[in-house]
TIFIPA-972949 format. One line per 3 residues: for each residue x, y, z of C-alpha. Coordinates in steps of 0.5 Angstrom, whole numbers, plus 500, padded with zeros to 3 digits. Layout:
REM TIFIPA-972949
X,Y,Z  ...
//
This chain:
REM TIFIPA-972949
334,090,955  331,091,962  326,096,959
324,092,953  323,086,957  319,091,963
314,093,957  313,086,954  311,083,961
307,090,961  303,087,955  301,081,957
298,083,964  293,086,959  292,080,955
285,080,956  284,086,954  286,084,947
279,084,944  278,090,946  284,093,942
284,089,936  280,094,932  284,098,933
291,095,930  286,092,924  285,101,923
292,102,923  294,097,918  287,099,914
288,106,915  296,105,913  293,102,906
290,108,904  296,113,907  300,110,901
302,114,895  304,108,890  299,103,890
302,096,893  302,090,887  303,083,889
311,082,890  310,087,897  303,084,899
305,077,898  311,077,902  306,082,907
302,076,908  307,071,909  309,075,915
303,076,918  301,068,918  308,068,921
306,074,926  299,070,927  303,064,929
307,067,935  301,070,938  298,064,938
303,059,940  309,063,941  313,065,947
309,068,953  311,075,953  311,076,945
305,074,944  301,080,945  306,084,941
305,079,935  299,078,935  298,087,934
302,086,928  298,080,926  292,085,925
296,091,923  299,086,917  292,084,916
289,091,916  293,093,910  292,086,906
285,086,907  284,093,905  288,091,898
285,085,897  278,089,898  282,094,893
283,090,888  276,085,888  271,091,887
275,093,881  271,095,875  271,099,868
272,106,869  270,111,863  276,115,861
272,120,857  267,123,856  261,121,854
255,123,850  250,118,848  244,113,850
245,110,856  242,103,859  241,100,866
237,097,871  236,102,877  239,100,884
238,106,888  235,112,887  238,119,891
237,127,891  245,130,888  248,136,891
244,140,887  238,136,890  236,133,883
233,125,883  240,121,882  239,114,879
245,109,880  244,104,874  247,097,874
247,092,868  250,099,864  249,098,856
253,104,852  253,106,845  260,103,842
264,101,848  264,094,849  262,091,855
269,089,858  271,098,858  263,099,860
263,101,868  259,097,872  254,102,874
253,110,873  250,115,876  245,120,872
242,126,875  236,128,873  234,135,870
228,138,866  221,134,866  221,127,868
214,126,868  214,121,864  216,115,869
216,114,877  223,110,878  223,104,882
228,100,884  229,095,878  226,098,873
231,098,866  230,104,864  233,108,857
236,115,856  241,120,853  246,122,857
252,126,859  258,122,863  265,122,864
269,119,869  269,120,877  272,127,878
279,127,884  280,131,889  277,139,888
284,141,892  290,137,893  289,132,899
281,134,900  275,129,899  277,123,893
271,123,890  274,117,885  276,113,891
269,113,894  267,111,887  272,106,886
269,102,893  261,104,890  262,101,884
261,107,880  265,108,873  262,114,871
258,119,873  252,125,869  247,128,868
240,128,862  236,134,861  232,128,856
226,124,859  228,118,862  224,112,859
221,105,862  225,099,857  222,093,862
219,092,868  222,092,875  226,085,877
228,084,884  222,082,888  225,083,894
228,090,892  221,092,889  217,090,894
221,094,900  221,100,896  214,100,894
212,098,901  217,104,904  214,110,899
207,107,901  209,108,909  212,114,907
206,117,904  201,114,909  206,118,914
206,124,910  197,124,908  197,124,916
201,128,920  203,133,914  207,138,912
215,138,914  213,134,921  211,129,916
217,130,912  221,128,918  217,123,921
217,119,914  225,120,913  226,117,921
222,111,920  223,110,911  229,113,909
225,116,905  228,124,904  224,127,898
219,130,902  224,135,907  226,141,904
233,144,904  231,150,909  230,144,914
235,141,912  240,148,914  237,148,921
238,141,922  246,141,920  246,148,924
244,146,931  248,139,930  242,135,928
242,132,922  245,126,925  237,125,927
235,125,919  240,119,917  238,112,919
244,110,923  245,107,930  241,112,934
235,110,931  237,102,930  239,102,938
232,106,940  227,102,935  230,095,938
231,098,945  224,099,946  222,092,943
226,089,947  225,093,954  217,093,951
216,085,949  221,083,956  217,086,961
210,085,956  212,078,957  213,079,965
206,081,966  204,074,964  207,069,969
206,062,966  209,065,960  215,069,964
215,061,970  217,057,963  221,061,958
228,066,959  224,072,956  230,076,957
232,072,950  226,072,946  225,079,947
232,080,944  230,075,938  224,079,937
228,085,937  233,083,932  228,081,927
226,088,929  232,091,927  232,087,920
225,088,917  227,096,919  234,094,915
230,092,909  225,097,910  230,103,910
235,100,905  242,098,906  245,104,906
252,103,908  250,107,916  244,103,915
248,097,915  252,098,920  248,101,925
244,094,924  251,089,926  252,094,932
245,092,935  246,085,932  252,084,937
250,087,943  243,083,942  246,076,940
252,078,947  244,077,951  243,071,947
250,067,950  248,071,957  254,076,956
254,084,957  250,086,951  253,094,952
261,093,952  267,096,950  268,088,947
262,089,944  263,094,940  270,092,938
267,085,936  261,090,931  268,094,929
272,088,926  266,085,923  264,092,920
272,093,917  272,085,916  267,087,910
268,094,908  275,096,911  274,103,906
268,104,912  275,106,916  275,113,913
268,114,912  266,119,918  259,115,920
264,110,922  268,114,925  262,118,929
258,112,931  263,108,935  267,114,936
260,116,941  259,110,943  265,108,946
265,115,949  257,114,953  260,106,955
267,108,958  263,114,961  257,110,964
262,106,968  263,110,973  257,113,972
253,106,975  258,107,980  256,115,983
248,114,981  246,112,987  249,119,990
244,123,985  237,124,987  233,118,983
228,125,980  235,128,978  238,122,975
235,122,968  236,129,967  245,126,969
244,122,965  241,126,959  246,131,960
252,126,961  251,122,956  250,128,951
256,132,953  259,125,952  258,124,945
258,130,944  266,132,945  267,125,942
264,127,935  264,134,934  273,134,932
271,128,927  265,132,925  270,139,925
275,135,921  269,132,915  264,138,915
269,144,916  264,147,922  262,146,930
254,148,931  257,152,937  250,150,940
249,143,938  250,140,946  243,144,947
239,142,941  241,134,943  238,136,950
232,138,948  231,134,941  234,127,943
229,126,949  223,127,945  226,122,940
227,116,945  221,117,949  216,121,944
218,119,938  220,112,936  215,110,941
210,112,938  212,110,931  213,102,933
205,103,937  203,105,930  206,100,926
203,095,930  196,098,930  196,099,923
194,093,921  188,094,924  186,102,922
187,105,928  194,108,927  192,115,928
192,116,934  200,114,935  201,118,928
198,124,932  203,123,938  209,122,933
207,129,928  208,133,936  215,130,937
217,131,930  214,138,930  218,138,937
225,137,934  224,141,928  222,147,932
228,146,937  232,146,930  230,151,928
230,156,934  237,153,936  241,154,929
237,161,929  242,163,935  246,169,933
253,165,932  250,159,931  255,155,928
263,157,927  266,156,922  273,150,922
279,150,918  281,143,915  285,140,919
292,137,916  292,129,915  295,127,921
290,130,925  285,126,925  288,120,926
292,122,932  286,125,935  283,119,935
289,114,937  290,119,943  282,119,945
282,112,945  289,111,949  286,117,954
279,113,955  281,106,955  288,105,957
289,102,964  297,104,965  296,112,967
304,113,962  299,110,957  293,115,958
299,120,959  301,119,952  294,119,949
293,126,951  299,129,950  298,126,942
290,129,942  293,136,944  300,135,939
294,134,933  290,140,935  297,145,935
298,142,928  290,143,926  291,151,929
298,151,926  295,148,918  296,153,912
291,153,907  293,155,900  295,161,897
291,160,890  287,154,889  285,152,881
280,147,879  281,141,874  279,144,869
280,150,870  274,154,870  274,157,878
280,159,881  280,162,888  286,168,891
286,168,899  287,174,902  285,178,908
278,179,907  278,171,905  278,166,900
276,171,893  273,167,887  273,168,881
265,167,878  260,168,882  256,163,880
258,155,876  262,150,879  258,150,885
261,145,889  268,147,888  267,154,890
263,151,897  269,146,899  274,151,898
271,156,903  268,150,907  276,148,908
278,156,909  273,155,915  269,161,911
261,160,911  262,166,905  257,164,899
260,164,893  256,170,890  259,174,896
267,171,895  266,173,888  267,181,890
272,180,895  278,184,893  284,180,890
282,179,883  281,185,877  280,185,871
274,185,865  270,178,866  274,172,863
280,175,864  282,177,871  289,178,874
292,179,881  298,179,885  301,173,888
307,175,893  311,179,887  308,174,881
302,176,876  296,171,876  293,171,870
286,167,869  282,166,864  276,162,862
269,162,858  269,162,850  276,164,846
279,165,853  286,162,848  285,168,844
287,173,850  293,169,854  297,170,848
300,177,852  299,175,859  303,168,857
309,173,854  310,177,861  313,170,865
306,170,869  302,164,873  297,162,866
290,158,868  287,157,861  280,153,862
281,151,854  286,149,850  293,153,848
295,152,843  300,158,842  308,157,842
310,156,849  313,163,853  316,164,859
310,163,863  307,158,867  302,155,862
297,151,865  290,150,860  285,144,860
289,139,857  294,140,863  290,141,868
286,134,865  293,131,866  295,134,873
288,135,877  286,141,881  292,146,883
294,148,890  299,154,890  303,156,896
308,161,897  315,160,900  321,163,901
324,161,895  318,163,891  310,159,890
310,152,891  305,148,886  302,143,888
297,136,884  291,133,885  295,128,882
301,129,886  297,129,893  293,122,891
300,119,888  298,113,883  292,108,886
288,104,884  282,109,883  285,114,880
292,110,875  287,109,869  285,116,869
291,119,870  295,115,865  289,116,860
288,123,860  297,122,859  297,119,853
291,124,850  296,129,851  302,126,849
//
């Protein structure tokens, strides 16, 4: 009991540190939400949300010593409500089948696929025969063949013949759901044409074609006068605009931990408003009948938050986008009411905005990798503004430089490792060399030449923006040129990542040195779990087509070729930078091509795919093997583990493992268990086999 009341009074000595955690307790009820394997209906949240207003009201009126405690459960109760709530009012058509067809829509975005093929997100969807209360709100079409005859804008309703089907699940049980991604974009259906995609009505929304046309006639300009893959670059830093860069610098990029530069995020927010604000207060202070009569330190904070949203519209609301501009909104308004514009209580303040309007952002890693850093440079700049004053002034930018890099850097790289599967062994020295030139070079140049635009006389700034930009793309290459340049990660377990990130937290802001203890210790129990993990012994795809045995030398596929994505993320999560062609001769499976065998601790795998693959697993099926059939079998049942497209449609993706009492199958559909985003298809694909 002495214990309890000890711990009590221990939480209301920090109370006013409150505000600093309260993101923290949201996340947890948020990422309890997602954790769940049934989905919640309304007879558990409502009496969730009862007890939460009951919480609420203890921390706010209730006894001294149970407010703290009342108040944090409040918010973890409240992270799960919101989270659902947020579930359930985004909820729209999915398509359960496939589709052939004429499609209508409006475009609303316009992106490039895995395959880097121009994708259209369309809204206003019309299909042929499915009415419009089973008609998905919005699909997204990739285009293929010849698509001369139109130039997509935002707005435009165009007209096309497509193929669709419904959001695929996890390509591995417990991986990637794409299907929840989908369900909080709004997407019901996905594709792609090989027809010409044709103009039905001209664009509406004015806003949204307005920017768009002013966005590509930005880039273009950039891109007539720097030229080349500098150009490219520099267009996508200050537009979004991406169609210009090549896959080759987009490689060197991720290979040198780069790439954080091409994404529109908080980096460039912060620089851009950074050197408004700095340039335009102490612009004003070099006039000093301006500088006697107004707090020019606030009007330089509303010129930079008007900034912040012209570049916001101009680059598109992108989910980074959009967040990087609240963070900077923040910190900018916390100068307007004279508080501290860079503190943890800002950032909390930005984090419960971002999760109040999109709590699905929580297992995003842009989220977790942008306050991740910036928690890491604010809580490392404290004792740093304490010890500067002992380094030599010339010596000091160059600390500061390598501090606030390694600082993000060992702040981000685990979330990174956990999402990517890879560490860019050299990505501390790519930022050392590359982030300066964006601060000082770069962006600079870039606000000097949007101001002298108007007037014609840009070029100069364009010129000194095309040298930092060919900088970095040079340091990108040379860096992600080095021998061991990037190390391949295997996929953490589940628990790993939200340990690391509670520890991290714990270690980093808690005053209590047990608590820091504490923290620490659970960061090193998730990396003993991520060291210890064990990938599957077989892994097979939701229909089928690719299967992949893992042995000594890695990961064997069975195609060479096709089902690309699905080959790449099972090796990716392996920890294997293999491609697919080089997995594909690797020793495990034999046979003629569409029917391969292998062993499997005693058991026969037996896979076949490609036309009349049914017709050659009737023998197999007949010797009690482990049977993958990319068609439909329709033969007697056997004594073996059959498992064609149809269950494969009804299961997902399969994860096998081997055990002491034998291998251990495990589903997509088991892994994900019964949410929102995936019960309709689930039960669809079902009731099709029943």
């Amino acid at each position: 009991m002495r214990a309890v009341i000890w711990m009590l009074d221990a939480l209301g000595a920090v109370r006013g540190r409150l505000m600093v955690w309260a993101p923290v307790f949201l996340s947890l009820g948020i990422g309890g939400y997602f954790a769940l394997k049934v989905e919640p209906g309304p007879f558990v949240l409502m009496p969730v949300a009862v007890v939460t207003m009951i919480f609420a009201t203890l921390g706010w009126r209730g006894p001294e010593r149970l407010r703290i405690p009342a108040t944090g459960l409040a918010l973890v109760l409240a992270g799960l409500v919101l989270a659902a709530y947020r579930a359930h009012s985004v909820a729209a058509p999915v398509l359960h089948f496939r589709y052939y067809g004429p499609v209508e829509g409006r475009i609303v975005d316009i992106d490039r696929s895995f395959s880097d093929q121009t994708r259209l997100t369309l809204d206003r969807v019309v299909l042929e025969d499915i009415p419009p209360d089973r008609t998905p709100a919005r699909v997204r079409v990739a285009l293929h063949g010849d698509q001369s005859f139109i130039r997509p804008v935002p707005g435009l309703t165009v007209i096309l013949s497509a193929h669709l089907s419904p959001p695929e699940g996890p390509v591995e049980p417990g991986g990637f759901d794409f299907q929840r991604l989908a369900w909080f974009s709004g997407l019901g259906a996905v594709g792609y044409t090989r027809s010409p995609v044709l103009a039905l009505e001209p664009p509406e929304g004015r806003l949204a074609l307005l920017a768009f046309r002013l966005r590509m006639a930005i880039s273009g300009a950039m891109q007539a006068r720097i030229g080349g893959q500098p150009g490219a670059f520099a267009a996508a830093l200050m537009t979004g605009d991406r169609s210009g860069v090549e896959r080759t610098t987009t490689d060197a990029l991720r290979g040198s931990n780069l790439s954080h530069l091409i994404a529109i995020s908080g980096l460039h927010m912060g620089l851009l408003t950074g050197f408004v604000f700095a340039s335009c207060r102490y612009g004003l202070a070099l006039v000093p009948p301006v500088a006697l009569r107004i707090n020019t330190k606030k009007l330089a904070a509303i010129v930079a938050i008007f900034v912040a949203a012209f570049y916001l519209i101009l680059a598109g609301p992108s989910v980074a986008t959009r967040r990087a501009f609240i963070m900077v909104a923040v910190m900018l308004v916390a100068v307007l009411v004279d508080r501290r514009a860079i503190s943890l209580r800002s950032v909390a303040i930005a984090a419960i905005i971002v999760l109040w309007i999109e709590p699905e952002s929580l297992v995003e890693p842009g989220f977790q990798m942008s306050f991740g850093a910036t928690v890491a440079l604010i809580v490392v700049f404290q004792p740093w503004a304490k010890m500067q004053h002992h380094i030599p002034a010339l010596l000091r930018p160059v600390a500061m430089l390598l501090i606030s890099s390694m600082a993000a850097g060992f702040a981000t790289a685990p979330i990174a490792a956990a999402h990517f599967n890879r560490i860019a062994e050299y990505g501390l020295l790519a930022n050392l060399l590359a982030v300066p030139l964006m601060g000082t070079v770069v962006m600079p140049a870039a606000v000097v030449a949007a101001l002298l635009a108007p007037l014609g006389l840009e070029a100069p700034a364009l010129w000194v923006m095309g040298k930092g930009t060919a900088m970095i793309l040079a340091i990108a290459h040379s860096v992600s040129g080095l021998e061991g340049a990037v190390v391949a990660v295997t996929a953490p377990p589940m628990v790993a990542l939200p340990l690391i990130a509670l520890g991290g937290l714990l270690a980093l802001i808690a005053r209590a040195i047990w608590l820091r203890g504490v923290g620490a210790g659970g960061m090193v129990a998730a990396l003993v779990l991520w060291s210890m993990v064990e990938r599957p012994a077989l892994l097979v795809s939701s229909d089928g087509a690719i299967a992949g045995l893992l042995g000594a030398e890695g990961r064997a596929l069975t195609k060479p070729k096709g089902a690309g994505f699905v080959a790449k993320s099972w090796l990716e999560a392996d920890g294997d930078l293999a491609e697919q062609d080089a997995a594909f001769v690797r020793m495990g499976f034999q046979g003629p091509k569409g029917a391969l065998t292998a062993d499997l601790s005693g058991t026969t795998i037996a896979h076949f795919s490609g036309k009349g693959s049914a017709g050659r697993a009737g023998d197999a099926c007949n010797g009690g093997a482990l049977v993958i059939l990319s068609e439909e079998w329709s033969g007697p049942a056997g004594p073996c583990l059959m498992y064609d497209k149809s269950k494969l449609r009804e299961t997902g993706a399969l994860a096998v493992y081997v055990g002491s009492d034998g291998l251990r199958i495990l589903t997509a559909r088991d892994a994900a268990g019964d949410r929102l985003w995936n019960r309709r298809i689930w039960r669809d694909r079902l009731a099709a086999r029943q």
